[in-house]
C-alpha positions as a printed NumPy array, in Angstrom:
array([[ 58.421, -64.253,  18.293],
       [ 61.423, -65.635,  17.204],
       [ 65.031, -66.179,  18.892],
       [ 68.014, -64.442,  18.434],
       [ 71.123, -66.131,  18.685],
       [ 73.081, -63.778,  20.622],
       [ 76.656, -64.023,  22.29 ],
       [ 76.039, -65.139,  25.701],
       [ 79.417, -63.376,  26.735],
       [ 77.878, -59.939,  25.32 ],
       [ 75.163, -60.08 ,  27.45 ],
       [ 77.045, -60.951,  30.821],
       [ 79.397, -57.478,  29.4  ],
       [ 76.203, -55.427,  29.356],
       [ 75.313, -56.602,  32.862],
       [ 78.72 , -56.237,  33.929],
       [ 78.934, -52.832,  32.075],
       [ 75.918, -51.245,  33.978],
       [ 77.456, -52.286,  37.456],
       [ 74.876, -55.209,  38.324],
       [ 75.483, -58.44 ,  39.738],
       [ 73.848, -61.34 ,  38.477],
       [ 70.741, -61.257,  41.438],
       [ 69.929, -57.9  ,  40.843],
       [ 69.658, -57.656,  37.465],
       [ 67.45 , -60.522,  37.108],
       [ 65.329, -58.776,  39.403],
       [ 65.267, -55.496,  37.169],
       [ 64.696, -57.961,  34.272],
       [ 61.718, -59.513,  36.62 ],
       [ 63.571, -62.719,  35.818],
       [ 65.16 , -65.18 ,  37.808],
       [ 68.54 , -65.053,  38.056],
       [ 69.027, -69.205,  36.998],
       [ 67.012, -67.898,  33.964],
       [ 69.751, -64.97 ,  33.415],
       [ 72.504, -67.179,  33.932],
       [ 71.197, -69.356,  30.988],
       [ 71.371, -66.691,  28.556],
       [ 75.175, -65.293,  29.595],
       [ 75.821, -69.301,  29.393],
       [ 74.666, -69.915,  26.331],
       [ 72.352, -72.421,  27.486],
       [ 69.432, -70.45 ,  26.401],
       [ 68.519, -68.028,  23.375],
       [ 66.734, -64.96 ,  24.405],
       [ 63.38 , -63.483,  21.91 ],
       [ 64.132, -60.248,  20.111],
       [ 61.182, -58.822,  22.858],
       [ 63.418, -59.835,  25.916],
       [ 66.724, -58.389,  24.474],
       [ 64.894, -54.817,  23.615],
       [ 63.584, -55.021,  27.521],
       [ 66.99 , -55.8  ,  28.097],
       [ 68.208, -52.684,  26.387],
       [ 65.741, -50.268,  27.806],
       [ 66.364, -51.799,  31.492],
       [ 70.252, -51.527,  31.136],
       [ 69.965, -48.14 ,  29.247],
       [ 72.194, -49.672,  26.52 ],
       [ 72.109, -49.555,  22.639],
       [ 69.939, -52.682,  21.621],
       [ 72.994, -52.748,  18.644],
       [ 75.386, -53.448,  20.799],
       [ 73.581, -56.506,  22.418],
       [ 74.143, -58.356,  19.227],
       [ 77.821, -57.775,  18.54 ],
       [ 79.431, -60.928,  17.842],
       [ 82.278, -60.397,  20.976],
       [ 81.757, -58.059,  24.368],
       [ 83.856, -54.784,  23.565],
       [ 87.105, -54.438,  26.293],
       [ 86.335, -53.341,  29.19 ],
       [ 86.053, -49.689,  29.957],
       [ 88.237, -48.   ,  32.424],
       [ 86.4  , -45.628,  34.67 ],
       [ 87.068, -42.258,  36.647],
       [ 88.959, -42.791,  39.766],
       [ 86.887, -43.   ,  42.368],
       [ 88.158, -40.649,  45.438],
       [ 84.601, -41.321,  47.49 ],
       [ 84.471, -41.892,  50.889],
       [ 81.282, -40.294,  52.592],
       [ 79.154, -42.259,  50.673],
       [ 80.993, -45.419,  51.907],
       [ 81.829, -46.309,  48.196],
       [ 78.326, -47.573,  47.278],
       [ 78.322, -49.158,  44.043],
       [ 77.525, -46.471,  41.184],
       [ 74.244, -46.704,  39.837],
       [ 73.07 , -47.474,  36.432],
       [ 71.912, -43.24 ,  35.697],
       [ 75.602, -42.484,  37.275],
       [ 77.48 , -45.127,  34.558],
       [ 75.362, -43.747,  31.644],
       [ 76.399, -39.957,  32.654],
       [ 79.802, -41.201,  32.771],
       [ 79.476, -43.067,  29.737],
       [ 77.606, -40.064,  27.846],
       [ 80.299, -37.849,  28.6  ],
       [ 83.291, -39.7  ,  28.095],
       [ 81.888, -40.385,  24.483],
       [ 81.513, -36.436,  24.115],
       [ 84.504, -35.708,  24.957],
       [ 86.16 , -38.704,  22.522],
       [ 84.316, -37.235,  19.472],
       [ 84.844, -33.626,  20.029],
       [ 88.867, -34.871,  20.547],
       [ 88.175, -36.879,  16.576],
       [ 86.491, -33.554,  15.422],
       [ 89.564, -31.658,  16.346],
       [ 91.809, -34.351,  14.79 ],
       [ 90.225, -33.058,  11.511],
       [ 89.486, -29.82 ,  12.415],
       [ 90.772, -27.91 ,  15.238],
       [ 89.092, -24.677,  15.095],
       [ 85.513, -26.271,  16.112],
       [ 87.009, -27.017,  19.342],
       [ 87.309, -24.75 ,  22.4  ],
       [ 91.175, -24.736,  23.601],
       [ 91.264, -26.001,  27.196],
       [ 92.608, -22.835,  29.159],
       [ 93.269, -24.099,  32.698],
       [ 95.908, -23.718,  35.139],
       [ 97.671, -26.324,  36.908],
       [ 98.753, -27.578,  40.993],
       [100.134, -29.275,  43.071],
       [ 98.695, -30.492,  46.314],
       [102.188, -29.437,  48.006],
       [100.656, -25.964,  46.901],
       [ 98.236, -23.698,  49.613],
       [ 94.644, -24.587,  48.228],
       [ 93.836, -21.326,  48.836],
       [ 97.421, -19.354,  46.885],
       [ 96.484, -21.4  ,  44.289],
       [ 92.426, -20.433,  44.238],
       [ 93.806, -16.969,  44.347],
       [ 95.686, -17.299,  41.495],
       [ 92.947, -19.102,  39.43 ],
       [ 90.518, -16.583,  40.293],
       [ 92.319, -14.043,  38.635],
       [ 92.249, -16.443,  35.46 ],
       [ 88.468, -16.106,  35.617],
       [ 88.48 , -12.613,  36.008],
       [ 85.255, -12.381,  38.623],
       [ 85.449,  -9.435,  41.007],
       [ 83.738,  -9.979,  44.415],
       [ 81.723,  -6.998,  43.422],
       [ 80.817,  -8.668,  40.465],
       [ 79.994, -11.867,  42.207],
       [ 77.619,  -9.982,  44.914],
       [ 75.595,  -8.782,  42.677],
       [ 74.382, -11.309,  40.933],
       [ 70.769, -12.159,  41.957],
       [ 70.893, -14.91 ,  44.286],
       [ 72.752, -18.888,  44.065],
       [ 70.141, -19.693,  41.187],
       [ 72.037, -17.035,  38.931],
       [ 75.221, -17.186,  40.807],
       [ 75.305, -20.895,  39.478],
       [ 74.579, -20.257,  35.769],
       [ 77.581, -17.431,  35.399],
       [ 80.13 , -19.323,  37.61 ],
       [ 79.251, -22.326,  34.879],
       [ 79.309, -19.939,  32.031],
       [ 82.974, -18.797,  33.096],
       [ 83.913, -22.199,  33.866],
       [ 82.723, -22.959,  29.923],
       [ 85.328, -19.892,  29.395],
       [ 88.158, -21.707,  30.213],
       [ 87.144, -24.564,  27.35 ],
       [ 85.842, -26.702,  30.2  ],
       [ 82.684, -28.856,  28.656],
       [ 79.838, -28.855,  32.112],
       [ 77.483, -31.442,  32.711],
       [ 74.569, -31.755,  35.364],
       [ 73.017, -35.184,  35.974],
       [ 71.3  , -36.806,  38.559],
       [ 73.848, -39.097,  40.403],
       [ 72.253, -40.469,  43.316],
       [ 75.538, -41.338,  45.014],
       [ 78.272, -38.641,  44.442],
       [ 78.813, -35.212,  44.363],
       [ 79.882, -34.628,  40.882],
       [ 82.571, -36.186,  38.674],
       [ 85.465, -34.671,  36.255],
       [ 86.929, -36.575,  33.508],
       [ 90.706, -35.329,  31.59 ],
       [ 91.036, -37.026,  27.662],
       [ 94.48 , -36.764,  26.587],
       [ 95.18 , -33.358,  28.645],
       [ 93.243, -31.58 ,  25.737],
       [ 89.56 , -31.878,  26.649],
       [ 87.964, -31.415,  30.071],
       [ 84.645, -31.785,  31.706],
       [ 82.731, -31.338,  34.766],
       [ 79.503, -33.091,  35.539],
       [ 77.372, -31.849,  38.661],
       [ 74.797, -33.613,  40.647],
       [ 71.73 , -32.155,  39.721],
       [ 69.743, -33.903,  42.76 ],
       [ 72.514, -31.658,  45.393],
       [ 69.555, -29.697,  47.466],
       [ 70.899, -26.574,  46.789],
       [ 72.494, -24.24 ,  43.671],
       [ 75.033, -22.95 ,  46.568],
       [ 76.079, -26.822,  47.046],
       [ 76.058, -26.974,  42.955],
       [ 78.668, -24.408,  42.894],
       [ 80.677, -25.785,  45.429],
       [ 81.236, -29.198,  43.291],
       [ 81.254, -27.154,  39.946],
       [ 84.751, -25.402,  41.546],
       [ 85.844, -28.907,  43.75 ],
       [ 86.138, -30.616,  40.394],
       [ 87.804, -27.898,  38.752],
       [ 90.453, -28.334,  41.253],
       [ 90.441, -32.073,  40.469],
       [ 91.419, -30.513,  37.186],
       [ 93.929, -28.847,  37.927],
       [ 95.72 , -31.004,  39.908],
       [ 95.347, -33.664,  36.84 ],
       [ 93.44 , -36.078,  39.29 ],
       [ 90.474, -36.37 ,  37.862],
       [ 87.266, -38.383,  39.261],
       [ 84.533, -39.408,  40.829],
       [ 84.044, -37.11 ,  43.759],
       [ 81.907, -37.207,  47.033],
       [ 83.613, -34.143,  49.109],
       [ 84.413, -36.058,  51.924],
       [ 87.302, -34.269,  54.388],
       [ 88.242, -38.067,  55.181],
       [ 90.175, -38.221,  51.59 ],
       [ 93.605, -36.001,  51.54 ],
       [ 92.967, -35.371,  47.432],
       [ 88.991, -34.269,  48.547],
       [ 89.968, -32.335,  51.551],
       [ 92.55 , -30.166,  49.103],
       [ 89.346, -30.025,  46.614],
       [ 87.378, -28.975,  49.211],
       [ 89.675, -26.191,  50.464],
       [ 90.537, -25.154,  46.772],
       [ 86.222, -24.512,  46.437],
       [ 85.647, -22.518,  49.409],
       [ 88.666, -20.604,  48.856],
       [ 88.001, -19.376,  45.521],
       [ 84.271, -18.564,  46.103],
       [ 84.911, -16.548,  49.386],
       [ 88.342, -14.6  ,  49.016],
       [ 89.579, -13.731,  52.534],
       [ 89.922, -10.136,  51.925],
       [ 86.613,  -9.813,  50.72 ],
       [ 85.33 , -12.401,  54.06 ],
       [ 87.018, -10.134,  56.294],
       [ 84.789,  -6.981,  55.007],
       [ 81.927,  -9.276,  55.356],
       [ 82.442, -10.779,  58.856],
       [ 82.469,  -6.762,  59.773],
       [ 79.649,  -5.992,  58.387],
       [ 77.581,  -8.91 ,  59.536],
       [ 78.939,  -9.318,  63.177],
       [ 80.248,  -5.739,  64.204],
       [ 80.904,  -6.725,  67.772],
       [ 83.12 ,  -9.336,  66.954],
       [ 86.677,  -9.838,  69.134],
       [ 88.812,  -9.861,  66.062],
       [ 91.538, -11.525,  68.508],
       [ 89.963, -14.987,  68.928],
       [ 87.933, -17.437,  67.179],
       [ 84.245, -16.716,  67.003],
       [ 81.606, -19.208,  67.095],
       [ 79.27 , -17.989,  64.51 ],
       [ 75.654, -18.769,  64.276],
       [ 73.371, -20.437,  62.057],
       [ 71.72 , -16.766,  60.993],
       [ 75.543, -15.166,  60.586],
       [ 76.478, -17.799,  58.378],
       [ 73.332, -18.   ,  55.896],
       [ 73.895, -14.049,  56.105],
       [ 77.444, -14.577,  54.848],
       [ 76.533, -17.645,  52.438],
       [ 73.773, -14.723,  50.884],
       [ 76.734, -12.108,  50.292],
       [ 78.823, -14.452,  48.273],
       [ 76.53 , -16.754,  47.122],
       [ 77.568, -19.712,  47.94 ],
       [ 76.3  , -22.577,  50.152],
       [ 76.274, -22.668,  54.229],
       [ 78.931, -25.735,  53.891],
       [ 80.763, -23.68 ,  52.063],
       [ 81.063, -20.451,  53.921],
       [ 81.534, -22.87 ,  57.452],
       [ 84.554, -24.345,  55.929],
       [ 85.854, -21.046,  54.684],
       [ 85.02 , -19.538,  58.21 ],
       [ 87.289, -21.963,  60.008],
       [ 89.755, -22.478,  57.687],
       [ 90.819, -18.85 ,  58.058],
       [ 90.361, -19.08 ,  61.341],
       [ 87.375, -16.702,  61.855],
       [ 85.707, -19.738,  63.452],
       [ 87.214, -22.392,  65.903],
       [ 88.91 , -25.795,  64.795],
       [ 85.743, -28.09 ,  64.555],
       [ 83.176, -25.747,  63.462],
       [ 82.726, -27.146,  59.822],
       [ 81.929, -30.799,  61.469],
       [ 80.205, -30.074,  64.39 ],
       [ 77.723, -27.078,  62.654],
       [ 77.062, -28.164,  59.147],
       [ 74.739, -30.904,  59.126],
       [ 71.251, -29.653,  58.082],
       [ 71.889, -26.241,  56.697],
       [ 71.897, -26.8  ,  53.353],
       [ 68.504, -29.273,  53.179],
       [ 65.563, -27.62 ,  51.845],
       [ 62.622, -27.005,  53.923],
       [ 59.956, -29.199,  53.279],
       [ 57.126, -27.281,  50.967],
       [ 53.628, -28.475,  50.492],
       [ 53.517, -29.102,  46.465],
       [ 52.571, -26.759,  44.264],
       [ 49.223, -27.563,  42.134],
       [ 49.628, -28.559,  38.834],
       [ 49.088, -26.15 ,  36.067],
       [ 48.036, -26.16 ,  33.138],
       [ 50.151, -23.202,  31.81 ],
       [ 53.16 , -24.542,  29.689],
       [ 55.416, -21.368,  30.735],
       [ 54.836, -22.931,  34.137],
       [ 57.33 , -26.142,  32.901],
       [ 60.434, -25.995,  31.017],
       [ 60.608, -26.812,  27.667],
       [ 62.624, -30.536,  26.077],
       [ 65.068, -27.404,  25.07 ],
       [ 65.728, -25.939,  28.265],
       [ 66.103, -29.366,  30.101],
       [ 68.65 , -30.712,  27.405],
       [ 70.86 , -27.461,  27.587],
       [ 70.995, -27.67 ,  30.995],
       [ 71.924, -31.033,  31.039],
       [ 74.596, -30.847,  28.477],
       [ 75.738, -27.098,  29.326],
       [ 75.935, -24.624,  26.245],
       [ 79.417, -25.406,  25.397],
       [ 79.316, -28.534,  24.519],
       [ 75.471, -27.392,  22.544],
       [ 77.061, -24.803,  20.97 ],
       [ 79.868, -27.186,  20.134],
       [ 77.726, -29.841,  18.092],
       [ 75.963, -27.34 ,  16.129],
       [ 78.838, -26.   ,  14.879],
       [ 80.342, -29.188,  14.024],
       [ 77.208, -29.832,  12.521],
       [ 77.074, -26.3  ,  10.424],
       [ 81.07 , -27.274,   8.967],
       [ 79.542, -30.629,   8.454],
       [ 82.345, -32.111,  10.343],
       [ 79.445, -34.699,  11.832],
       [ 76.187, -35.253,  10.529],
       [ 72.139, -34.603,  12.158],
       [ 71.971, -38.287,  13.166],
       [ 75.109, -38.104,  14.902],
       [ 74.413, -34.411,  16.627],
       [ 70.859, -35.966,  17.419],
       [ 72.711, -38.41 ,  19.622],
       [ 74.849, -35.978,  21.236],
       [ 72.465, -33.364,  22.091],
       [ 69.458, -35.683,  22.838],
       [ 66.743, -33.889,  20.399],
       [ 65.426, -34.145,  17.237],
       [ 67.595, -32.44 ,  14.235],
       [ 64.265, -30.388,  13.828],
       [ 65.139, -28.72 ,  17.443],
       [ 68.104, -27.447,  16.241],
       [ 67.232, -23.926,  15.806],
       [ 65.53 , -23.326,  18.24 ],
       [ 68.516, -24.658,  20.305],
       [ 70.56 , -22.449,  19.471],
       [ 67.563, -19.389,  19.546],
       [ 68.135, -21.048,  23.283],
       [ 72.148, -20.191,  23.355],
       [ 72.114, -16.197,  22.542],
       [ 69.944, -15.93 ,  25.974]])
């Protein structure tokens, strides 16, 4: 097999591009790392077979391993995490970044050429002088969801897919991926084109709400970023409030708190338990995190409830697994995975672009992640 000579400083960008240092990377290469420095040197010439492991292992177009000179480096989100003790963001969490940062770049060259393919971006704006929860007043009016609305949809599970459809509404492009180490992230491109991604791995659709609204509150305040919740950071605390504000009016709370605890002392703080608050997280559909924070915040609940109360309410019980079956309606479909992923917007989005011929299959093929041949039947998959 024969060698390719490749630029040594291209392959220390990829590395560097995917977040690894030079030990770990050799490891996911199941090289050493003397042997990795010898490539990014120069020393050595890699075969064609090591630089397409290299590819798949890095999750980076083999193309772009050959380029004569590494491409400047990219500047990411910022990162407002502190829960998670900044941990260094993982290679699926860079590629979700990556993926959608490149969406949002060629739907803002689409509507250099032509506008009407594109979705205007119809979001408000604050201030984190402002009341988090004035200003989640005011933007749930922009959405236009009534509490009674909002109660009767059937559960979190569908809860989740309106809220997202609204949030789509508003021209905002949503995302869920699995990022091990983070909540969610938002990214802004030229105050035009917005987007949400969610952390498809949170334990719960009530806690995938929650970070669908926290970053939309990013949004709004034109802070955009890499998000892990934590009360510890003054721009997350504000997201945080802004969330649990929007998804649990206090009017509405009020009428709820009566209805679930009758006996209360309206006079003083009450201390709430675990079975009150799941009650109260089912009636607005929204996580137990959620409806703690909202609880104290309004002072229904003492200072301190929030930290002291939420720790293992929103972790799934532990099931026995399922046996496999043999029935495909049992699994979803390529289809349904990839519009979930991407979010119907931003679907619905390439297929038009695609029907103008404003891009081409290949090109739409890349940005949805199927097959040209899918394409009808996702967008049968859209009109559901």
């Amino acid at each position: 097999m024969a060698k390719v000579p490749v630029n040594g400083r291209v392959l220390e960008w990829a590395r560097q591009t995917r977040g690894l240092k030079l030990a770990p990377a050799a490891e996911l290469l199941n090289i050493s790392s003397a042997e990795l420095q010898a490539y990014e040197s120069g020393e050595k010439q890699p075969l064609i077979g090591f630089l397409r492991e290299m590819s798949r292992r890095y999750r980076i177009n083999f193309t772009s391993l050959l380029m004569p000179e590494p491409l400047p480096p990219v500047k990411r989100p910022t990162d407002h995490r502190s829960r998670f003790s900044r941990r260094p963001l993982s290679i699926d969490t860079l590629v979700a970044i990556e993926e959608v940062s490149d969406a949002l770049e060629t739907f803002a060259d689409i509507a250099s050429e032509m506008p009407r393919i594109i979705p205007k971006l119809r979001i408000g704006r604050a201030k984190l002088e402002e009341n988090p929860a004035k200003v989640a007043a005011r933007e749930r009016v922009r959405f236009g969801v009534s509490f009674a609305q909002q109660r009767s949809w059937k559960g979190a599970a569908q809860a989740r897919v309106r809220w997202r459809e609204k949030m789509e509404e508003r021209g905002v492009f949503t995302y869920m991926h699995k990022l091990p180490e983070l909540s969610g992230f938002s990214i802004l491109h030229d105050e035009e084109f917005a987007a949400i991604c969610v952390n498809d791995l949170e334990p719960t659709d009530g806690a995938k709400i929650f970070t669908l609204l926290h970053e939309y509150c990013h949004l709004l305040l034109r802070n955009a970023g890499i998000s892990d919740q934590s009360d510890r950071s003054k721009v997350e605390r504000y997201c945080n409030r802004f969330a649990a504000a929007f998804l649990i009016p206090k009017a509405n709370l009020l009428e709820a708190v009566s209805e679930v605890v009758p006996d209360r002392d309206a006079a003083s703080p009450y201390d709430f338990s675990d079975s009150h608050v799941k009650r109260l997280s089912g009636i607005f559909r929204v996580s137990n995190r959620a409806m703690a924070l909202r609880l104290e915040r309004t002072g229904l609940a003492p200072a301190g409830f929030y930290g002291k109360r939420t720790g293992a309410w929103d972790i799934p019980k532990v099931v026995e697994p399922k046996p496999q079956s043999n029935n495909k309606k049992s699994k979803p479909s390529a289809i349904n995975i990839a519009v979930k992923r991407i979010g119907k917007l931003h679907a619905h989005t390439v297929l038009e672009a695609v029907r103008l011929n404003a891009i081409n299959s290949f090109d739409a093929s890349e940005l949805i992640g199927l097959q040209p041949s899918t394409f009808p039947k996702v967008e049968a998959q859209l009109l559901k």
